[in-house]
N, C-alpha and C positions, 0 to 999 in steps of 0.2 A: 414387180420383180424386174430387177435391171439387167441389161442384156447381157452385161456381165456374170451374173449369175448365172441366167439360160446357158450362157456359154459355159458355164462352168460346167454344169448339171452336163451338160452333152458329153463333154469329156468324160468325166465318170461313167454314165451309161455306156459310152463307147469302149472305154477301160473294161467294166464288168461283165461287157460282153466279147471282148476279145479274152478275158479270162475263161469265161465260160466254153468259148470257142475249142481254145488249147486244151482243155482240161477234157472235155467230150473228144477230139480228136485224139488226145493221148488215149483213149479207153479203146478207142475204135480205127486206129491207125491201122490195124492186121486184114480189116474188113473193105480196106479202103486199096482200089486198083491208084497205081501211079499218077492219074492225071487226078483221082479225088482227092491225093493227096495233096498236092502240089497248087491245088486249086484251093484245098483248107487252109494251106501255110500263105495264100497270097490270101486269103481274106482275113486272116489274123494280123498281117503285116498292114492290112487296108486300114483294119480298124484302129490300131495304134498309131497311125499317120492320121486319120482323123482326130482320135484322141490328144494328140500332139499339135494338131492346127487347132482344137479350141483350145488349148491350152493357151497358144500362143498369142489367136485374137483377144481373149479374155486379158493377156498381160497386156495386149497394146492398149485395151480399150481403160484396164484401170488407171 
């Protein structure tokens, strides 16, 4: 497997867990005091910014 790929595969996983992320935190936003929230919305924005850096090594690398 080329690192290429790796890199790809990372992206994804990063993607379908910052899906995952958003979609539990929208069920359970009401349960969640201000700083769990705001702690939720930076690790979903973490995840996308990784997902977005393997995207990115993946283009430089092909």
């Amino acid at each position: 497997m080329s690192v290429g790929t790796v890199l790809n595969k990372l992206a994804e996983t990063a993607e379908h867990i910052a899906e995952f992320a958003r979609e539990f935190g929208d069920q359970n936003w009401v349960d969640m005091n201000e700083t769990e929230a705001t702690d939720w919305r930076t690790t979903i924005e973490d995840l996308k910014t990784a997902a977005t850096a393997f995207r990115n090594a993946t283009n430089l690398i092909d």
